[in-house]
N, CA, C and O atoms as a DFTB+ gen file, in Angstrom:
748 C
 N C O
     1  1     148.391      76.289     -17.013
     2  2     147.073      76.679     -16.601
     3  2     147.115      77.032     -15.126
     4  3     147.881      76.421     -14.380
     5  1     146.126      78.231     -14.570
     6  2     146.241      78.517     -13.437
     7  2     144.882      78.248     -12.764
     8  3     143.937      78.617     -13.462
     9  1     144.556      77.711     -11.611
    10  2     143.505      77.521     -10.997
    11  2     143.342      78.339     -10.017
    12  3     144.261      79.136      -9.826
    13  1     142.425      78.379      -9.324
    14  2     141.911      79.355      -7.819
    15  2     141.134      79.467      -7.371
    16  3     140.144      79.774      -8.035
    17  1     141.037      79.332      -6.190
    18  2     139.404      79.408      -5.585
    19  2     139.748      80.185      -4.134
    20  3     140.601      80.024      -3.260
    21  1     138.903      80.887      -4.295
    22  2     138.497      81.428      -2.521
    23  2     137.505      81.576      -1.952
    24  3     136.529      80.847      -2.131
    25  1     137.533      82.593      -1.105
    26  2     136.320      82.459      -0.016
    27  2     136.596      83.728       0.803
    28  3     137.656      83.888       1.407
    29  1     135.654      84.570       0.799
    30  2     135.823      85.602       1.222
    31  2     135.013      85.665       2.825
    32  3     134.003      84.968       2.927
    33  1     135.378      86.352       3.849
    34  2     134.526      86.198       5.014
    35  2     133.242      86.937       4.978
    36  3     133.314      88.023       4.402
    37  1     132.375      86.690       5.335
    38  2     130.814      87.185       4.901
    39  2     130.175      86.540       4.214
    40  3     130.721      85.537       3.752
    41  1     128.397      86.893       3.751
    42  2     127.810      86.672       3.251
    43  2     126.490      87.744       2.378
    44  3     125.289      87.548       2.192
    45  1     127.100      88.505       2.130
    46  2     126.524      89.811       1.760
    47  2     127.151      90.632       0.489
    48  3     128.035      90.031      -0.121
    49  1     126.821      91.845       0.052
    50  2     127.069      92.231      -1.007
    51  2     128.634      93.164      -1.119
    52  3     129.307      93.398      -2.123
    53  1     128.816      93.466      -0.025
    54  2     129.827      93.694       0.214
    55  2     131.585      92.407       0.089
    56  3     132.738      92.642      -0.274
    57  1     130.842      91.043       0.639
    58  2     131.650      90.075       0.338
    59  2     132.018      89.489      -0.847
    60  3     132.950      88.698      -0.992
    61  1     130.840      90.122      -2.173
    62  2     130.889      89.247      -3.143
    63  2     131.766      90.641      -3.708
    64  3     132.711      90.320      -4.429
    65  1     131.638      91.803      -3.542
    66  2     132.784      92.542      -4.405
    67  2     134.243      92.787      -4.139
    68  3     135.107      93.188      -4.918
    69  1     134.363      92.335      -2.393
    70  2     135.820      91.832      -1.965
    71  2     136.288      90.520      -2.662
    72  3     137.485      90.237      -2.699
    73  1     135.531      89.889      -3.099
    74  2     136.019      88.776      -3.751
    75  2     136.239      89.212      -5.632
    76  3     137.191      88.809      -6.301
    77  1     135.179      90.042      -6.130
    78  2     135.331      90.217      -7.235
    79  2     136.667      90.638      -7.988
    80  3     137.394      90.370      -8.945
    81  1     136.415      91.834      -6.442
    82  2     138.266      92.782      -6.806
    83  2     139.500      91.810      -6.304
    84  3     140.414      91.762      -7.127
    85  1     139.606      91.395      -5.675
    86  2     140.763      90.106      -4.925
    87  2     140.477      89.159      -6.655
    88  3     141.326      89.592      -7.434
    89  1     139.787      88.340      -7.191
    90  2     139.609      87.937      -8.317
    91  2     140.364      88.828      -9.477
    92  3     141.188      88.216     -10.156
    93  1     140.186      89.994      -9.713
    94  2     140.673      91.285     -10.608
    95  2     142.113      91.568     -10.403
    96  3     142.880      91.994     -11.267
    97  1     142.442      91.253      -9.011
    98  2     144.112      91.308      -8.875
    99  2     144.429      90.214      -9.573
   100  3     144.976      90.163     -10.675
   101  1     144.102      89.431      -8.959
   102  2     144.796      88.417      -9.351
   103  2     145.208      87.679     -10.304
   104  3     146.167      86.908     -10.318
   105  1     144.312      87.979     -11.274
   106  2     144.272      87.783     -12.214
   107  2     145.777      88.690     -13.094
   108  3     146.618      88.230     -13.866
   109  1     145.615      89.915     -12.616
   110  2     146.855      91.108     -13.075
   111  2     148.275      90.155     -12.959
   112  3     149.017      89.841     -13.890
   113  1     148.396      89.833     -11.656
   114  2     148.865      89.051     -10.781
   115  2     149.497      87.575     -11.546
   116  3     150.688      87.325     -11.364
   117  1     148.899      86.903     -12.149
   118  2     149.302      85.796     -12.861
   119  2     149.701      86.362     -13.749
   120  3     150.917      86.487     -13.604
   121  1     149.302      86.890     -14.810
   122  2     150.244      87.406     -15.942
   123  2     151.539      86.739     -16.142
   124  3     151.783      85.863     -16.971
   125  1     152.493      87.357     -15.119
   126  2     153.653      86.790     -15.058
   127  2     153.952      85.422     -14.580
   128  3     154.126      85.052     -13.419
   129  1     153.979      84.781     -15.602
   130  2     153.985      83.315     -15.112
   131  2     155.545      82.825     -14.417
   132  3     155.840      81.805     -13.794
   133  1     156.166      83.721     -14.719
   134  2     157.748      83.398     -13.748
   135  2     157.999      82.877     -12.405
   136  3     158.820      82.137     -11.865
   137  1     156.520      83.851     -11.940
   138  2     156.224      83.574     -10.474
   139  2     155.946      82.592      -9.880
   140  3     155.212      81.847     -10.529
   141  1     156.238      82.206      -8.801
   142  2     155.421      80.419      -8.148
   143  2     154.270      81.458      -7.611
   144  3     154.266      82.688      -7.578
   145  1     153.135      80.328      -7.134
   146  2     152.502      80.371      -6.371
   147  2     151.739      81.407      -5.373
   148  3     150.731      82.107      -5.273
   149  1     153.126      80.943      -4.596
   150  2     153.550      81.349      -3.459
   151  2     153.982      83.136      -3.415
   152  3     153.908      83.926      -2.473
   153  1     154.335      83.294      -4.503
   154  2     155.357      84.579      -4.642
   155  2     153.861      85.387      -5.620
   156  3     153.937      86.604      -5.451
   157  1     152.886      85.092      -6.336
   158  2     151.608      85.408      -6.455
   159  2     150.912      85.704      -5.265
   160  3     150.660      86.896      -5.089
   161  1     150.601      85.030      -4.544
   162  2     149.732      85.254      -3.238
   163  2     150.268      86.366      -2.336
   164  3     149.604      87.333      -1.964
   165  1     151.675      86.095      -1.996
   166  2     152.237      87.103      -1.380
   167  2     152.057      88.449      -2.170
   168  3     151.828      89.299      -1.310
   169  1     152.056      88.959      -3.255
   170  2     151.862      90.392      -4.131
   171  2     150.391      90.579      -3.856
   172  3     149.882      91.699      -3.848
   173  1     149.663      89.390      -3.614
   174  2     148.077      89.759      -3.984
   175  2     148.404      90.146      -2.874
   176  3     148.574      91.364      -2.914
   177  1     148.629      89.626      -1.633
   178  2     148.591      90.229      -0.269
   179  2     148.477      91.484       0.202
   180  3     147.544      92.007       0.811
   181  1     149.702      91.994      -0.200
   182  2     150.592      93.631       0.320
   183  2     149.222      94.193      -0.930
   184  3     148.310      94.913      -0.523
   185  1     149.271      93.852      -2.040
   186  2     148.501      94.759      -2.810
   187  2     146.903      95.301      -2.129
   188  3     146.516      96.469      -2.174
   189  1     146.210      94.265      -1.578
   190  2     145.090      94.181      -0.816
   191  2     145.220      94.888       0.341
   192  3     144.245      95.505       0.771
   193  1     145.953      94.896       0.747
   194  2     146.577      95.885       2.104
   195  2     146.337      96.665       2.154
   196  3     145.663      97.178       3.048
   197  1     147.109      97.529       0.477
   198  2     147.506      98.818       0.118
   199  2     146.772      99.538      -0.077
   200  3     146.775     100.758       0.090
   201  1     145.737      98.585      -0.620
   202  2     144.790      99.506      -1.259
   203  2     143.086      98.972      -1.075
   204  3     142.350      99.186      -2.039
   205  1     142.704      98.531      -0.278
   206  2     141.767      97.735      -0.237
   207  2     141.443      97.596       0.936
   208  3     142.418      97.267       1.612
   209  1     140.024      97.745       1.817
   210  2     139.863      97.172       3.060
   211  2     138.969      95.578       3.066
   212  3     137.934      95.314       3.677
   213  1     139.523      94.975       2.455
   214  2     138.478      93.514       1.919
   215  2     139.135      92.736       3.368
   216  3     140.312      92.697       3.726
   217  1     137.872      92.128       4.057
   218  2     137.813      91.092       4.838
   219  2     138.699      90.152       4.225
   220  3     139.031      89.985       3.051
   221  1     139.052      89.490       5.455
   222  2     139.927      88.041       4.948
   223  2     139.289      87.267       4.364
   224  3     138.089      87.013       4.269
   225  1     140.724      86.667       3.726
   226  2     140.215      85.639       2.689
   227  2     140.630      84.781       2.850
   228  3     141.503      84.855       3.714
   229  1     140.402      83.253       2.202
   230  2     141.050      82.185       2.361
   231  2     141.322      81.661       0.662
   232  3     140.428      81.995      -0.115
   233  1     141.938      81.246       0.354
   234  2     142.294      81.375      -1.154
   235  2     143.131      80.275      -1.095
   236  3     143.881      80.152      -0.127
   237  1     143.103      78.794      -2.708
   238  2     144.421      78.281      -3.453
   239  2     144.345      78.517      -4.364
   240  3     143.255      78.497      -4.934
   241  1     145.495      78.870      -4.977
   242  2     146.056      79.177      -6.210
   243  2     146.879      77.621      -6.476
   244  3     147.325      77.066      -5.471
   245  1     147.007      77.155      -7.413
   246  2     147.476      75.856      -8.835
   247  2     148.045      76.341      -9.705
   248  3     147.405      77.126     -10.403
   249  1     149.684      76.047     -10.081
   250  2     149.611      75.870     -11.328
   251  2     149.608      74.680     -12.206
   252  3     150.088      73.749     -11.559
   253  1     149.324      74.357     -13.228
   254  2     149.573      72.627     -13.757
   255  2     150.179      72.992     -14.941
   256  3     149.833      73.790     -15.812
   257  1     151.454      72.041     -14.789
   258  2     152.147      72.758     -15.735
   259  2     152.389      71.083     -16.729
   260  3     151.852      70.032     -16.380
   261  1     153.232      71.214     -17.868
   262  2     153.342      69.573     -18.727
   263  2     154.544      68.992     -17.647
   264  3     154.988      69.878     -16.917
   265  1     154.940      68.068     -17.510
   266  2     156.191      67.256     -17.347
   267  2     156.404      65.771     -17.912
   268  3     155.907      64.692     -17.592
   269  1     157.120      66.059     -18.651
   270  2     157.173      64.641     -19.565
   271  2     156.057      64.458     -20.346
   272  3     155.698      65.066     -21.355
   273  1     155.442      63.341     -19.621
   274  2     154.063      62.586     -20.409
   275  2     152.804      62.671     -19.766
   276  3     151.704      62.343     -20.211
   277  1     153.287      63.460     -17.958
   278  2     151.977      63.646     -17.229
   279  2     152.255      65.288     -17.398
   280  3     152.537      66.040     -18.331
   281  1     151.969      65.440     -15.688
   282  2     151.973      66.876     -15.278
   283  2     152.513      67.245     -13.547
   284  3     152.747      66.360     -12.724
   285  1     152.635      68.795     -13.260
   286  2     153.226      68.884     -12.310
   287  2     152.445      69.541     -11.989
   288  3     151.979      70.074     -12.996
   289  1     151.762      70.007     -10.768
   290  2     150.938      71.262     -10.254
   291  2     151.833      71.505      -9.050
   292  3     152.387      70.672      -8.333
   293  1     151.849      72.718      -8.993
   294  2     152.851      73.763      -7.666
   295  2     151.688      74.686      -7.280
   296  3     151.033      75.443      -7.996
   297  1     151.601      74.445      -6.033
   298  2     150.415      75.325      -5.461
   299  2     150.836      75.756      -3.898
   300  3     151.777      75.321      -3.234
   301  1     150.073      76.512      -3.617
   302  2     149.943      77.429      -2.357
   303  2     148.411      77.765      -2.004
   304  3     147.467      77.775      -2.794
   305  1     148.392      78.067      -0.482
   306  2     147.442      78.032      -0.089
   307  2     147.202      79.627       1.051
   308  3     148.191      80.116       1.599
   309  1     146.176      80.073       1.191
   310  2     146.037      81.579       2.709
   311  2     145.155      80.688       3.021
   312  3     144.005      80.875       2.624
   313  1     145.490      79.393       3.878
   314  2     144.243      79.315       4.696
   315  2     143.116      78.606       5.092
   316  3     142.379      78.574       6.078
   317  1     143.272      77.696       3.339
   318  2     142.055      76.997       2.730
   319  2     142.600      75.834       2.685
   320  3     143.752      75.406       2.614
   321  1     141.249      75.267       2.757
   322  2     141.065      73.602       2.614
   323  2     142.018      72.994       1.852
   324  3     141.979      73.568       0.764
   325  1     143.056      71.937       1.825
   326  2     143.958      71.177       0.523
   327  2     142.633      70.817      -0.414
   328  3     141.467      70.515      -0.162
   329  1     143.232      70.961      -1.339
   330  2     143.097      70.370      -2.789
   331  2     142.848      69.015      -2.382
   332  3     143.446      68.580      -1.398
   333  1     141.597      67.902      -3.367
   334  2     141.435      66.506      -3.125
   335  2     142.078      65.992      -4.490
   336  3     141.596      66.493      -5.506
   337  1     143.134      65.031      -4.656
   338  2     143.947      63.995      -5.505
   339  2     142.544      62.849      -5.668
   340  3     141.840      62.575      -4.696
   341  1     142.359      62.394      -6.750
   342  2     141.752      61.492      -7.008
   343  2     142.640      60.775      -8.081
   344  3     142.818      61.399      -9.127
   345  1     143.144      59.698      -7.968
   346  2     144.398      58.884      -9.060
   347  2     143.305      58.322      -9.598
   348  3     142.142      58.272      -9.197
   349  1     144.232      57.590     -11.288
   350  2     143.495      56.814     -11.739
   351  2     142.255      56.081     -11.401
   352  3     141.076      55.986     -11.744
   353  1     143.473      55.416     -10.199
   354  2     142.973      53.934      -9.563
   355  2     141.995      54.059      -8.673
   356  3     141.481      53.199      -7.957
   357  1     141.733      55.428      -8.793
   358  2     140.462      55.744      -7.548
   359  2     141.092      56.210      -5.982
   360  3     140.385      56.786      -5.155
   361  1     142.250      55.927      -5.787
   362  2     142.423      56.512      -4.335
   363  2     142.313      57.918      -4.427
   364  3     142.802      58.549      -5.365
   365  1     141.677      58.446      -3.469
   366  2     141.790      59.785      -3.004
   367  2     142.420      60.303      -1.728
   368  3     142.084      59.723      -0.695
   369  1     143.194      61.204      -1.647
   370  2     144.290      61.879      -1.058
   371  2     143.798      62.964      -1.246
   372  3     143.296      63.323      -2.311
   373  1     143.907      63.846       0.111
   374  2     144.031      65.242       0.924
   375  2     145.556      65.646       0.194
   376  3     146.507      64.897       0.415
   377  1     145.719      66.739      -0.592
   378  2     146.978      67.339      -0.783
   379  2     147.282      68.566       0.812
   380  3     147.515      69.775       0.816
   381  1     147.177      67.835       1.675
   382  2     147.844      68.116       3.118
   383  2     149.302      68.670       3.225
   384  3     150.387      68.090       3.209
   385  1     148.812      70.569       3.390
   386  2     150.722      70.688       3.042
   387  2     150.579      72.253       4.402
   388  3     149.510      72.683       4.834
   389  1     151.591      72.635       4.674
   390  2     151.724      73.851       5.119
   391  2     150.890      75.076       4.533
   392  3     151.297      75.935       3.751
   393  1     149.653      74.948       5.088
   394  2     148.527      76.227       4.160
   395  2     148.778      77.570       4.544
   396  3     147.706      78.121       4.290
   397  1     149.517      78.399       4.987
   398  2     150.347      79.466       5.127
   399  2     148.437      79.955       5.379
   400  3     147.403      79.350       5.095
   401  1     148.737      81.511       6.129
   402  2     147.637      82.444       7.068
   403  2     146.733      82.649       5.778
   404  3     147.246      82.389       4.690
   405  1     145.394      83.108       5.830
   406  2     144.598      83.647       5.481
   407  2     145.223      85.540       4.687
   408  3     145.927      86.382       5.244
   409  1     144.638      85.581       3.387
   410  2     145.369      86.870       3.033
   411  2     144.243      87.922       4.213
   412  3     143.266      87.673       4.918
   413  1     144.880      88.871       3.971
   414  2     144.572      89.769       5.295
   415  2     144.796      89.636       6.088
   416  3     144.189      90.422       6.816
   417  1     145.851      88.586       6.963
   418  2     146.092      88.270       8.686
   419  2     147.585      89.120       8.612
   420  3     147.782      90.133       9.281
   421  1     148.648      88.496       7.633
   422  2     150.163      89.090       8.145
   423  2     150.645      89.219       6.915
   424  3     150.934      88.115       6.452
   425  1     150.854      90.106       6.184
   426  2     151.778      90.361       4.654
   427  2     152.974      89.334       5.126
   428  3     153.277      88.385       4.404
   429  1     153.788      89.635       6.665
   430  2     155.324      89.575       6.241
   431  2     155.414      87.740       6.474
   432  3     156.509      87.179       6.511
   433  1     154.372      87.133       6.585
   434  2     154.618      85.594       6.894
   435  2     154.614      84.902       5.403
   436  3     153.714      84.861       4.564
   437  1     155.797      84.432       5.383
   438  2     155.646      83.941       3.695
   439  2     154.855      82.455       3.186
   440  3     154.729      81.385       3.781
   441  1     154.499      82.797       2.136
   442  2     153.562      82.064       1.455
   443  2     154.076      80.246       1.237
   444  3     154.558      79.987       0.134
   445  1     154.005      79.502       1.888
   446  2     154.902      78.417       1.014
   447  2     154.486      77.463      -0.330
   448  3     153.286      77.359      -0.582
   449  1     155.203      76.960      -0.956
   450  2     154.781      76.764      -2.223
   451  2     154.816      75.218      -2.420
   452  3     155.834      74.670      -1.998
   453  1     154.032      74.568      -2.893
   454  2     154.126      72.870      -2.988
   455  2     154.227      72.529      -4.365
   456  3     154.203      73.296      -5.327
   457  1     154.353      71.175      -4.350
   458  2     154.703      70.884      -5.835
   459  2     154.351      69.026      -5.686
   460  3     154.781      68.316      -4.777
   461  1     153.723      68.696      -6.515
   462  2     153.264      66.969      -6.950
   463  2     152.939      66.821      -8.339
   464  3     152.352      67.718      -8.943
   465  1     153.296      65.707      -8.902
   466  2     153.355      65.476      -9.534
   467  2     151.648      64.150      -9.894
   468  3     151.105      63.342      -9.140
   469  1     151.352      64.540     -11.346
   470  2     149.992      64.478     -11.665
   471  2     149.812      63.506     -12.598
   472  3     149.942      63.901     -13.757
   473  1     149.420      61.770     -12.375
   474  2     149.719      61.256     -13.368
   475  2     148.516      61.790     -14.208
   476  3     147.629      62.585     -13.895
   477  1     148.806      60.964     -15.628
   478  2     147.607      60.857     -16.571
   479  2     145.914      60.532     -16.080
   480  3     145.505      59.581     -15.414
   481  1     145.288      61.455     -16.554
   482  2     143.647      60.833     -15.911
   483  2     143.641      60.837     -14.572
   484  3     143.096      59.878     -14.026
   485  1     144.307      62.024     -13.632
   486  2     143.832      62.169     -12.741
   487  2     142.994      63.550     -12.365
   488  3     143.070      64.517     -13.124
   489  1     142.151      63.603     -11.101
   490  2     140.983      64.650     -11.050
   491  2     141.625      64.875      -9.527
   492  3     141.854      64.018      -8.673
   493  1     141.879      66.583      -9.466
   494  2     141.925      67.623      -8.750
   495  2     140.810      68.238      -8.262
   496  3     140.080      68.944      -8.958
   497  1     140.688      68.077      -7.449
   498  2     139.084      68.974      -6.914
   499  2     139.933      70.458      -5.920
   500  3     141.045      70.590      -5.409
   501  1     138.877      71.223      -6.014
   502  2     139.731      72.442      -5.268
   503  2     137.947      72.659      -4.793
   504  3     137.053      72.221      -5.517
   505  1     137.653      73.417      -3.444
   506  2     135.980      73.671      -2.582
   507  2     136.571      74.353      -1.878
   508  3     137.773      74.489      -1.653
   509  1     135.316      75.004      -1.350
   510  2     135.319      75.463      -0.468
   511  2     134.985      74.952       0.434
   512  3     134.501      73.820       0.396
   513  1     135.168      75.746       1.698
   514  2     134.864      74.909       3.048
   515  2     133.006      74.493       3.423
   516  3     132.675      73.622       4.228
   517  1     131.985      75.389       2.589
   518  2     130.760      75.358       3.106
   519  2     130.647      74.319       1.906
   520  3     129.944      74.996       1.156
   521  1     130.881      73.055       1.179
   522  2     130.750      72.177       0.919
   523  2     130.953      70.941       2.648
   524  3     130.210      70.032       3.018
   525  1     131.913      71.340       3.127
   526  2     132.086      69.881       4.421
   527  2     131.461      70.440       5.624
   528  3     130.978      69.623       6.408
   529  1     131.365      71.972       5.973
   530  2     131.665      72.218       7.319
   531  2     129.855      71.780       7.453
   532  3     128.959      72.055       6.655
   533  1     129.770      71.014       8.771
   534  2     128.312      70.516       9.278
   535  2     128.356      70.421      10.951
   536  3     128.629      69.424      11.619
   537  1     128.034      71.641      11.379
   538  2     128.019      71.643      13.245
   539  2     128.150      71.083      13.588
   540  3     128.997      71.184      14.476
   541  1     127.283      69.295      13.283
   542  2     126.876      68.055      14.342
   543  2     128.136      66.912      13.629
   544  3     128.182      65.704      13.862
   545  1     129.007      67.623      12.803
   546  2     130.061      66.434      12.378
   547  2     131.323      67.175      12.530
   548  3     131.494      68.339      12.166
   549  1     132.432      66.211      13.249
   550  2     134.032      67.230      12.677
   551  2     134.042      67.059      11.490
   552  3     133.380      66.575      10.571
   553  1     135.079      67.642      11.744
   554  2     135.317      68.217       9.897
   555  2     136.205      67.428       9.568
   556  3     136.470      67.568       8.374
   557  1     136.921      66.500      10.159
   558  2     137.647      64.885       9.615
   559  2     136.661      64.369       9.121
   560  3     136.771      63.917       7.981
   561  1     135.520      64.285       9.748
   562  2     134.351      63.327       9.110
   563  2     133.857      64.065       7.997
   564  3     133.355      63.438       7.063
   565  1     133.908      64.956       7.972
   566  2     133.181      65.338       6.758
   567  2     134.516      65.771       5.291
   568  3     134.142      66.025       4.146
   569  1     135.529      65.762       5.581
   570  2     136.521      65.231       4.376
   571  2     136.392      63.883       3.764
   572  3     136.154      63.565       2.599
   573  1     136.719      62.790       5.386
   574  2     136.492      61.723       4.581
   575  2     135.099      61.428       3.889
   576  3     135.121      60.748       2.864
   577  1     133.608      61.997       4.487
   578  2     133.113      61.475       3.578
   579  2     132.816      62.175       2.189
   580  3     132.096      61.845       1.247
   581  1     133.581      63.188       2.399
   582  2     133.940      63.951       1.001
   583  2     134.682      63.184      -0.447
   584  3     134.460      63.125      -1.657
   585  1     135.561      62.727       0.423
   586  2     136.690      62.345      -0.527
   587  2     136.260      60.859      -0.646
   588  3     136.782      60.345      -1.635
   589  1     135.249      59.772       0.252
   590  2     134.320      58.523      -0.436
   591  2     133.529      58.637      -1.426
   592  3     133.242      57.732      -2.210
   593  1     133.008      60.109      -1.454
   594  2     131.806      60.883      -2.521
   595  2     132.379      60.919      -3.800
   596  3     131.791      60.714      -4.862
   597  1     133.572      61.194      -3.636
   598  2     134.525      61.408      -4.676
   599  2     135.149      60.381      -5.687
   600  3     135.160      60.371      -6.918
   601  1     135.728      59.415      -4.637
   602  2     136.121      58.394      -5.235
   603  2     134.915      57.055      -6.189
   604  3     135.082      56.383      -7.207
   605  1     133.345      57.238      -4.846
   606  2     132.499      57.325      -5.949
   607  2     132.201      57.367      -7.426
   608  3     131.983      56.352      -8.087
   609  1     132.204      58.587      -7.908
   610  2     132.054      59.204      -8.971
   611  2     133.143      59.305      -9.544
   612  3     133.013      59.088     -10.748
   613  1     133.989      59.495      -9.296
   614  2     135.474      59.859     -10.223
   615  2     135.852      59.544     -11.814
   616  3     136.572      60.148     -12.609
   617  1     134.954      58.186     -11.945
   618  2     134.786      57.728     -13.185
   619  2     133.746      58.431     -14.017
   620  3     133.462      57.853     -15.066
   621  1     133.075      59.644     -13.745
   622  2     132.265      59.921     -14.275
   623  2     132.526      61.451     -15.376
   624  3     133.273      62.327     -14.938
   625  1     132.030      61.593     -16.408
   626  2     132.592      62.780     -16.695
   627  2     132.723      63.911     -15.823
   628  3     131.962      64.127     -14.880
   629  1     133.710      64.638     -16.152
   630  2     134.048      66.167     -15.370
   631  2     132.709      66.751     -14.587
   632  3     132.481      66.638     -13.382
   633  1     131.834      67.444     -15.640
   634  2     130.586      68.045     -15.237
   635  2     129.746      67.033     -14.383
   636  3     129.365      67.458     -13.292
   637  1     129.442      65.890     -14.695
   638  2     128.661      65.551     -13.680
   639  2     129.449      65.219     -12.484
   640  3     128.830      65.209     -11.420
   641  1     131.110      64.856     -12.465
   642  2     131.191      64.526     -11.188
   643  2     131.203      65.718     -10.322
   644  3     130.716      65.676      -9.192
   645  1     131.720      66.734     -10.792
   646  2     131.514      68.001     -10.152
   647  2     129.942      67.926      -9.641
   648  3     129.689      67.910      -8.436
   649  1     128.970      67.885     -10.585
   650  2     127.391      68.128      -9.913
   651  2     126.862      66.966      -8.810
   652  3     125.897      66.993      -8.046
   653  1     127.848      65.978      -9.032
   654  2     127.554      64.777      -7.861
   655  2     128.302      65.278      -6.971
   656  3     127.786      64.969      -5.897
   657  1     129.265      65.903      -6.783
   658  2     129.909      66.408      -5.360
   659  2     128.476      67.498      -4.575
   660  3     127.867      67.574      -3.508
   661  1     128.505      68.147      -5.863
   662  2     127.475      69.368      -4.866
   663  2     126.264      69.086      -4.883
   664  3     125.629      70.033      -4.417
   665  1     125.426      68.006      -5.278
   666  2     124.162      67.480      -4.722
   667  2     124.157      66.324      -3.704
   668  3     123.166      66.004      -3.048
   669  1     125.380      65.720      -3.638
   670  2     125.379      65.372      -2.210
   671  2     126.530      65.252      -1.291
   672  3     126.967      64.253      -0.720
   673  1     127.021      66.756      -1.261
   674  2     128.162      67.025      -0.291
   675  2     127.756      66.740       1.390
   676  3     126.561      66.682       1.681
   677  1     128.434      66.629       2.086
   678  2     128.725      66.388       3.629
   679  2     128.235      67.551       4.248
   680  3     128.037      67.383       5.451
   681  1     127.955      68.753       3.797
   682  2     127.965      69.773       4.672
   683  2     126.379      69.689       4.739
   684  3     125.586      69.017       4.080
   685  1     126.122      70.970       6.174
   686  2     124.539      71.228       6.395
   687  2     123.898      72.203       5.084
   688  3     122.755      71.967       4.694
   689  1     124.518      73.036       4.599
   690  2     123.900      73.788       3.604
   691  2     124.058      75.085       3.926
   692  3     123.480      75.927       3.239
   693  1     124.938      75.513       5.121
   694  2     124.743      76.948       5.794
   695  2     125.260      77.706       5.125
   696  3     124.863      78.860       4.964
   697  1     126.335      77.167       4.557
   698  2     127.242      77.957       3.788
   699  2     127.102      78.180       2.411
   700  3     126.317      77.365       1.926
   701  1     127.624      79.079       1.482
   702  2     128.131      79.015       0.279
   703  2     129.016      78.227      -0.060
   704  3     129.910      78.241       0.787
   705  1     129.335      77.168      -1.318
   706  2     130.119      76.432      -1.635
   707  2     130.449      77.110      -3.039
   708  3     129.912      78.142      -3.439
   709  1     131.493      76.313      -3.783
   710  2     131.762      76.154      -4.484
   711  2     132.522      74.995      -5.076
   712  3     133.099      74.251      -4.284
   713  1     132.579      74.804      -6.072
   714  2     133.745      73.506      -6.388
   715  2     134.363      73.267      -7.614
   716  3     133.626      73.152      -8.593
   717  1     135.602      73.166      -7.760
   718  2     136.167      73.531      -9.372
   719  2     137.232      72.007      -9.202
   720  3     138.012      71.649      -8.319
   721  1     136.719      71.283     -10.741
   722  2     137.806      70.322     -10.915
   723  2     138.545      70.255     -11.717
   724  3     138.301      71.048     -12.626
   725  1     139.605      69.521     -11.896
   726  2     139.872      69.339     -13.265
   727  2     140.658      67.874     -13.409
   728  3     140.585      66.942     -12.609
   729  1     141.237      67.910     -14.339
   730  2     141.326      66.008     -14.747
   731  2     142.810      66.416     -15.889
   732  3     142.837      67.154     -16.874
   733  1     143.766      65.701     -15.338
   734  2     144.665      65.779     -16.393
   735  2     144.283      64.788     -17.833
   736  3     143.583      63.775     -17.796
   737  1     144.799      65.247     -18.819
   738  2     144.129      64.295     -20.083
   739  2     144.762      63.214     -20.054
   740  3     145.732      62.973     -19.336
   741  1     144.220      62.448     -20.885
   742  2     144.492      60.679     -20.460
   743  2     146.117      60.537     -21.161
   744  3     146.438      61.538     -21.802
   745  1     146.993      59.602     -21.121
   746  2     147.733      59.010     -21.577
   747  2     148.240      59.278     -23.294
   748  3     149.109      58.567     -23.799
């Protein structure tokens, strides 16, 4: 399975069809599942270049793949926020890795690619940044109290914990959010 989320710069009608078409690659783009990540993002890149004047973006791409009895996700990042780990046991962890440039800054800087391993019954959150970012707070403070929000709820089904993140996220509201989870299946 492949995940993704981005964020296009703007807020207008023009931003939502740089994102539509960047969405439309990419999609082309996965097809070939041979590819990591990393080596996806980089094609979406040069392709957007080539042919496209779309504002920067900030984008992660996931894959979650089986291993053994859990799972493995290998991901890459242009830019964007890590991914939040929520384990079983409730700890939550920042997947904190080398988030390589924003697509649209430099084709030739390469993409790097991560890889962790996913036990059973755990929840992946992937947001955007106008879920935390709040003027009158850093934005340390507003992860962690992201990822307390989180650990919160975690026990709760998928859909609502998702709707408990975004009715009472950390941020002021200025922004557009989004938020996509998912939960490896149990044991």
């Amino acid at each position: 399975m492949a995940v993704v989320i981005g964020d296009v710069a703007g807020h207008d009608l023009e931003a939502a069809a740089a994102m539509a078409s960047t969405r439309n690659m990419l999609r082309a783009l996965l097809f070939d599942q041979g590819s990591t990540p990393g080596e996806v993002l980089t094609r979406l890149d040069h392709t957007l270049q080539a042919i496209t004047t779309n504002p920067v973006t900030t984008t992660a791409l996931a894959r979650i793949e089986p291993e053994g009895v859990a799972w493995r996700m290998r991901w890459t990042t242009a830019g964007h926020v890590p991914p939040l780990l929520i384990t079983p046991g409730g700890r939550a962890e920042y997947l904190s890795a080398e988030p390589g440039l924003p697509l649209g800054v430099d084709v030739g800087e390469p993409r790097p690619d991560h890889s962790r391993f996913l036990p059973p019954d755990a929840t992946v959150v992937f947001f955007t940044d106008g879920l935390i970012e709040h003027p009158a707070h850093p934005i340390d403070e507003s992860l962690n109290e992201l990822a307390e929000l989180a650990t919160v709820h975690a026990h709760r089904p998928l859909h609502e914990f998702v709707r408990a993140l975004a009715d009472h996220h950390p941020s002021d509201g200025h922004d557009d959010m989004a938020v996509l989870a998912l939960r490896t299946p149990p044991a």
